[in-house]
N, C-alpha and C positions, 0 to 999 in steps of 0.2 A: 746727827751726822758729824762725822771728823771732820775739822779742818786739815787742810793740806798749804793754808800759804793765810798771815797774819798780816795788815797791813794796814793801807787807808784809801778814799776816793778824797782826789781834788777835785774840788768842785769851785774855780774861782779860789778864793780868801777861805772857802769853806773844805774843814774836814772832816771826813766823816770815820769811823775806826771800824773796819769790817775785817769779816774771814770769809776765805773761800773755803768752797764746798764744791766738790763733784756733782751736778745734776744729773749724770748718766752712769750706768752701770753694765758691766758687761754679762752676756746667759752664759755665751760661747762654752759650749765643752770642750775640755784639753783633756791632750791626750799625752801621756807615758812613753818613752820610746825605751824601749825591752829588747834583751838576748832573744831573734824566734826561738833557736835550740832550744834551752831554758826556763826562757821566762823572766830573764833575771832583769833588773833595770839596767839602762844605760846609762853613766854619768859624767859628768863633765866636769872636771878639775882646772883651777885656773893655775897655769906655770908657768912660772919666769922663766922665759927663752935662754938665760945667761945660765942660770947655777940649775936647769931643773926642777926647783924647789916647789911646790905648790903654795900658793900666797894666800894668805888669809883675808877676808875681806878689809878688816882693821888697816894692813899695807898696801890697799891699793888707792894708788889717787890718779891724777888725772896729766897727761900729756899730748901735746899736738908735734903730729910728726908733718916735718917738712918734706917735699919734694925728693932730695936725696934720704931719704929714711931718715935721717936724727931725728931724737925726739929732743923738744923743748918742753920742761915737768911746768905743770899752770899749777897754785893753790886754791885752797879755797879763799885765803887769805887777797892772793892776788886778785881774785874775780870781784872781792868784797869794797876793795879798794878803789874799783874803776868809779869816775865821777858819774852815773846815773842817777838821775833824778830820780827815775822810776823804779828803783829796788827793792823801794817796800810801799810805794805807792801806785796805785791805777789813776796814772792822769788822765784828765778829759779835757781834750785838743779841740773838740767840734761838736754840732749836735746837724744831724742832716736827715731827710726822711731816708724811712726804711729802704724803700725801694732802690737807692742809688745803691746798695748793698749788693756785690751780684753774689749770689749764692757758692759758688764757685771758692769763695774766699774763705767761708764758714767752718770751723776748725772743732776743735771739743769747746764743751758748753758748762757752764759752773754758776752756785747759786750764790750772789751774795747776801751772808747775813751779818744785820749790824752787830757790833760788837761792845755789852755794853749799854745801861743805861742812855747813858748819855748821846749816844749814836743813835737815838732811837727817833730824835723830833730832826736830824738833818737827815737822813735815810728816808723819812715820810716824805720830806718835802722835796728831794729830789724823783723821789717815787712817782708825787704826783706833778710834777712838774715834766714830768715825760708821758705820762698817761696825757696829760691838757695838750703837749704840744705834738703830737702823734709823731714823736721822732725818736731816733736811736741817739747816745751819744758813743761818738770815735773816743775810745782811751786807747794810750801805753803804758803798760805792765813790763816787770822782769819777772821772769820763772823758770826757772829750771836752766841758770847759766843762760838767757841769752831773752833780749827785749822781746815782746810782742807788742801784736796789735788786736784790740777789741773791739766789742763791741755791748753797750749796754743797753738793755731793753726789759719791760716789763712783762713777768708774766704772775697773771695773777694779780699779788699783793706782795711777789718777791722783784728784787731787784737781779734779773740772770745776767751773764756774761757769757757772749762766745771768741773763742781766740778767732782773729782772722791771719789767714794768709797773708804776707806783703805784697805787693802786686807786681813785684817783680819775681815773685814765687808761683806764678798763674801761668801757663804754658799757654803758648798759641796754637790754636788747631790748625797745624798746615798738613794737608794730605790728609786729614781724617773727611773729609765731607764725599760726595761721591764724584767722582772725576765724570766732568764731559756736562752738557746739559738733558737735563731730564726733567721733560712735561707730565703732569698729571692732568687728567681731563676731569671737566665740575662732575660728572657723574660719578668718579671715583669720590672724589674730594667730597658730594653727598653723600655716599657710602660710609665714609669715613666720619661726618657727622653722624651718623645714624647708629654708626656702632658707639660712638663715645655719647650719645644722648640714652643710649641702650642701659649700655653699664653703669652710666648715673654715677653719684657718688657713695662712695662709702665710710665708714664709721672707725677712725684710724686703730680705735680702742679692740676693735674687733678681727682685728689682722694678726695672726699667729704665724710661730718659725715652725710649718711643718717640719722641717728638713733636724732641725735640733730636738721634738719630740718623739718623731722617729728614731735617731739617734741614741734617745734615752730608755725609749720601749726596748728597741735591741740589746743595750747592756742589761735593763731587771730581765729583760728572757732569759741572758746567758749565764747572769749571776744565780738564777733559780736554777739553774741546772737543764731548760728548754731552749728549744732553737729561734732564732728570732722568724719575725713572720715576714713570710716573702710578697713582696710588692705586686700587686694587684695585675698589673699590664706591663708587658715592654716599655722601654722607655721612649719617649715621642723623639722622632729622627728629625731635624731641622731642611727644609729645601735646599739649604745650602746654594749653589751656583745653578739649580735648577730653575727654569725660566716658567713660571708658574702664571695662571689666569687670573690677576687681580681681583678684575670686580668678581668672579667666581667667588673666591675666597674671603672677601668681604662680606659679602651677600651670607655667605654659610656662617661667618662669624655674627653679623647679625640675627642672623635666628636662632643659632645657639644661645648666643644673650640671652636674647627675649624669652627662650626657653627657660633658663635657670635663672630670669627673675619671678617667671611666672611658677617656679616649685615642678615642673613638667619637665620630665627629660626628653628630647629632641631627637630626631636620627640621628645619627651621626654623633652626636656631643662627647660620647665617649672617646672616639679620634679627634675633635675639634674640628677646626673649617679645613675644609677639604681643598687638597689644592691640585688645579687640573692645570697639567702639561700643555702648553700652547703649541698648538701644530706646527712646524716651520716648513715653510715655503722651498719646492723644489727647485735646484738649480734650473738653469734657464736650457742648459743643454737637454738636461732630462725631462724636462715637459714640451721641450719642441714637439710637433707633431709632423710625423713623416711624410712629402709633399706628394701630391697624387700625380698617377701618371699619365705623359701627354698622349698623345693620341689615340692609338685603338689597345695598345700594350700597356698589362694592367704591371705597375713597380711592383716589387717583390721584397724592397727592404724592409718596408713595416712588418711582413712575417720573417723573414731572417732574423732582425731584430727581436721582435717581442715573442720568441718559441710559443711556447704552448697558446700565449694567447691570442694568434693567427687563428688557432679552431675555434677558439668560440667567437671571433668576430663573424669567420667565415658563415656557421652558422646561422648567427643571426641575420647577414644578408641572403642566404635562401632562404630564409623562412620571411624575408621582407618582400621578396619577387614574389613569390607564392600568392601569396596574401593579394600584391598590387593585380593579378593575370585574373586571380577569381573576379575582383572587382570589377576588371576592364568588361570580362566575359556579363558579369549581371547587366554591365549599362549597357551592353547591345542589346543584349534579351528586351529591356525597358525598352529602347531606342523604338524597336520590332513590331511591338508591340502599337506603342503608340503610331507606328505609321499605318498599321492595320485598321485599327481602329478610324485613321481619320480617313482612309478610302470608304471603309461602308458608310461614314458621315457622308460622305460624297455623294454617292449613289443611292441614298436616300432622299435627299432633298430634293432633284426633279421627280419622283414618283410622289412626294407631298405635294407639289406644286399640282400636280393634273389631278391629286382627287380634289383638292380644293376647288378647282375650276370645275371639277365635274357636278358638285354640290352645289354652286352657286346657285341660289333662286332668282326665278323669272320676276319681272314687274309685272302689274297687274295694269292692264289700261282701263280707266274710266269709263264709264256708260255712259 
């Protein structure tokens, strides 16, 4: 690996003689900006505002312009000159656990290697001197024209470094959170467990840049002289301001989960968790119901109002009278009945009485 920056760690009274190295690398594919007409490239030439001239890299240095445009020329010379400690060293200010770090502050990341025999028994021992006390140590570095601030920590059996932000380079979230108060209820907030116990964890190693593969199929399609291949589905529409059914769409994302962890594809999975429009609640005018009428005069607004669907109410109340007249008519018919019946009950029981009496048996008088 190249270094990109020569230097030392203070460590105390102790120094150690290291090189930075870059621990990250970019995939990103760039792109060309071309004549469409043509084809041709497009370029960009550096010129001196005053004479026209184009400038070579060799002539050009560095100036800060003030407020009214002047510029004041800085050197390299000048910047070399300013009293910093840190210009070719990474001091180390503090050592504090990890945690207090907020991620937030976390900048590019760099590996250092010792430099050098001799760098090789203080680099161990600062090595392991951060592995035993599970902590980071806070440095300041200079790079690139202007101090930073680090961070060191172990990875491995390397000693890395990531620049941090200053903390007064850390914005505050004002207005970003969502205005007004809003409740979630535990049944969501279950849900919401259950999707993220779903998805489990994954394997960082195993996470790929579809979007930059894609990207690179498309160009070998079109440098063979083929078209490139067109994407499988529409692309997915976001709800956007639409007032969607939470737990619905939870509930659908859990079982979509569950389905692609189980290797089974799912209904729906091809669209993802589905999201159902919550019904809103009619105005208060329009769900009134039209007041009935007082005395023997039946209102008429409820049909002036609701047109067509006067007929089919109307309907339905003659086919409810109908109905109620049959029934009145069956329970006379019963009523009839049973009173018939309990006259002949009537007029059977004295004609029981006198045969009984007529059947009675005499006593027998003794001899």
């Amino acid at each position: 690996m190249r270094s990109i920056w020569n230097g030392a760690i203070s460590f105390g009274l102790v120094s150690i003689p290291i090189k930075l190295v870059n621990a990250t690398e970019s995939h990103s594919i760039s792109f060309r900006q071309i004549h469409v007409g043509d084809g041709g490239r497009v370029r960009y030439r550096k010129v001196c505002e005053l004479d026209g001239e184009e400038v070579p890299t060799a002539e050009i240095g560095k100036g800060y312009e003030e407020a009214d445009g002047s510029i004041i020329p800085i050197t390299d010379e000048d910047l070399a000159q300013l009293p910093i400690a840190t210009a070719k060293t990474i001091e180390i200010v503090s050592f504090v656990p990890a945690d207090q770090i907020d991620p937030l502050q976390m900048d590019a990341a760099y590996y250092l290697a010792a430099s050098g025999a001799t760098a090789a028994k203080p680099y161990t021992l600062l090595r392991e001197a951060l592995k035993r006390s599970q902590k980071v140590a806070i440095t300041k570095y200079a790079l690139r024209g202007r101090e930073r601030l680090g961070m060191l920590r172990v990875v491995d059996d390397v000693i890395a470094m990531h620049g941090l932000l200053w903390p007064d380079e850390i914005r505050v979230p004002e207005g970003v959170a969502p205005e007004g108060a809003v409740s979630v209820r535990e049944a969501e907030l279950d849900l919401a467990d259950a999707l993220m116990a779903t998805l489990g964890e994954v394997e960082m190693d195993s996470l790929r840049d579809d979007y930059r593969e894609a990207v690179e199929a498309m160009i070998a399609a079109k440098a063979g002289g083929g078209e490139p291949a067109v994407a499988a589905g529409p692309p997915v529409e976001g709800a956007g301001g639409q007032v969607i059914d939470l737990m619905a769409a939870l509930e659908n994302s859990v079982r979509v989960a569950k389905a692609s962890r189980a290797g089974s594809p799912a209904e729906g999975a091809g669209a993802g968790a589905e999201v159902t429009p919550i019904r809103r609640k009619k105005a208060a005018g329009a769900a009134a119901v039209a007041p009935k009428a007082v005395g023997g005069k039946k209102s008429t607004a409820s049909g002036a109002a609701g047109g067509g669907s006067a007929g089919s109410g109307a309907g339905a109340g003659a086919a409810k009278k109908s109905t109620s007249a049959a029934a009145a008519k069956k329970k006379a018919a019963a009523a009839a009945v049973k009173k018939t019946a309990s006259a002949k009950a009537a007029e059977a029981k004295p004609a029981r009485g006198a045969a009984k009496k007529a059947v009675t048996p005499r006593k027998r008088s003794s001899a």
